[in-house]
N, C-alpha and C positions, 0 to 999 in steps of 0.2 A: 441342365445343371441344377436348376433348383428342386426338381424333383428328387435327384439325387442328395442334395444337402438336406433336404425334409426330411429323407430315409434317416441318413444318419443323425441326424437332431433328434426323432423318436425313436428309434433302437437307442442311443444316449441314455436318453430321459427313461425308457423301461428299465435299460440295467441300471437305473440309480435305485430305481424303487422295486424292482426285482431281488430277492434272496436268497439265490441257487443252494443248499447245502446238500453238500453230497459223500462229505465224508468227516471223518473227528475234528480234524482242522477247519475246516467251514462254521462247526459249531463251536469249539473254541473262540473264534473269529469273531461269528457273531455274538455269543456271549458278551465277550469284553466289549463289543461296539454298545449292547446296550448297557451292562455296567457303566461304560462310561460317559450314557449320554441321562442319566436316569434323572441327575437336578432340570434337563432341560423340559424331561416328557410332562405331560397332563396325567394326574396322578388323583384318582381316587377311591377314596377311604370308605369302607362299610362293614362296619359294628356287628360283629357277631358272638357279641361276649356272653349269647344264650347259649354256646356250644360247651362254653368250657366254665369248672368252676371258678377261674380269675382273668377270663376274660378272654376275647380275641379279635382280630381284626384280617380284614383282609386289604392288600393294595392293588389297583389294580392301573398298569402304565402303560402308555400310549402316548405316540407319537403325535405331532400337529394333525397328521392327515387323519388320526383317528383309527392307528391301526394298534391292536393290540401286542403290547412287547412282553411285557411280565406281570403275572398274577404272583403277589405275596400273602400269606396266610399262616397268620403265627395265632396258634390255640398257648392259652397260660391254663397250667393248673396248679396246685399247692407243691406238690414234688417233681416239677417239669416242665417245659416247652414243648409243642411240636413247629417246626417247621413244612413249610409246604411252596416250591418256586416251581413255577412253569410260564417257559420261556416259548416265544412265538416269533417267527419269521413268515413276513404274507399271510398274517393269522393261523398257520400252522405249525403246531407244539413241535419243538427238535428239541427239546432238554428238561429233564425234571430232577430239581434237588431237593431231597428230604432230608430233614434233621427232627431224630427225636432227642433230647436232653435231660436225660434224668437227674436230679439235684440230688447230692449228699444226707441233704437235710432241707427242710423247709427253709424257705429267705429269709422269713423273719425270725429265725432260732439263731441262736448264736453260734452252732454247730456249724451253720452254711457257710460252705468252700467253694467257690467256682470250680477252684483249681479241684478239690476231688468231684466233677459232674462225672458222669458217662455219659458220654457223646454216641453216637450209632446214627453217621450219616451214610445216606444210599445216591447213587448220579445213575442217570436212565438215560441215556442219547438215543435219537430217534433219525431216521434217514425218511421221508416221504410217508410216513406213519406207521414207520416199523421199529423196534426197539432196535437198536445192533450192538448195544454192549448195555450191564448194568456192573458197575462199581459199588463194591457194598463195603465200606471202611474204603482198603487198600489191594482190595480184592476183586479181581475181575467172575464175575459169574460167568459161567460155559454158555452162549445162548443155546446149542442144545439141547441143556437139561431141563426137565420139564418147570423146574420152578420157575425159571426165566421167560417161558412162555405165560405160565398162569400171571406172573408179576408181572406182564407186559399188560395182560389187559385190565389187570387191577388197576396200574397206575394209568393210565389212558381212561379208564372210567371214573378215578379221582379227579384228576384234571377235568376233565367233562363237569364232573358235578360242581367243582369248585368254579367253572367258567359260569352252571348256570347260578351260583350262588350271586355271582353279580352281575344278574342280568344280561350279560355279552351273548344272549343265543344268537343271535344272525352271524356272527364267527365261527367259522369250522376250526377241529382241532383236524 
């Protein structure tokens, strides 16, 4: 009997810390779990505002146990933002969202409209380290066509470079 309650107490305890995703809904899923856990994770900050001309930073969030959830990376320049998220379950990337933002006018002009930016965000979902859909605005890309391939391994090599920006090499993407 007790061997048997052992089993089940560690099979328990892995699928708590286990993050099976296997399809859009899994990463939806896990998405929103860390969006909504982000005021709790260990969070930090490194200064990369030699990349851009007004500045930039990267975040980078993790759980108590120390596992990596979301790298955030916003570059400022005079007419724009980039955006840069990638997202990790069991230290492996399932989601990457980019946002470039280009401004009407400089901020500090009197011209500048939030409301007229151009926005041009892209969503990349990944299954086991394969891309399986990229959204580009409101637009599904074919994964057959070749662009979707070479933009698989662009963004996978972004993220790589952006993980080793802060240090986290012992984490696989």
């Amino acid at each position: 009997m007790l061997k048997k309650f052992t089993f089940v107490v560690l099979v328990g305890i892995s699928l708590l810390h286990a993050t099976e995703i296997n399809s859009i809904a899994d990463i939806r899923k896990v998405y929103t779990q860390i969006h909504n856990t982000l005021s709790s994770m260990y969070l930090k900050r490194i200064d990369v505002s030699y990349q851009s001309s007004e500045g930039g930073e990267i975040k980078v969030y993790s759980n108590p146990k120390a596992h990596l959830r979301m790298i955030k990376k916003e570059l400022f320049g005079e007419m724009g933002k980039y955006i840069h998220e990638s997202y990790y379950a069991d230290d492996k990337l399932f989601f990457v969202f980019e946002a470039d933002i280009r401004y009407n006018a400089p901020m500090y002009s009197n011209m500048f409209d939030s409301k007229q930016n151009e926005v041009i965000e892209d969503r990349y979902y990944f299954i086991h380290g394969k891309m399986i859909r990229w959204l580009h605005g409101k637009k599904q890309i074919d994964p057959k066509s070749q662009d979707f391939e070479k933009k698989a391994q662009e963004i996978l090599q972004t993220a790589q470079n952006i993980k080793q920006e802060t240090n986290l090499n012992k984490a696989r993407i």
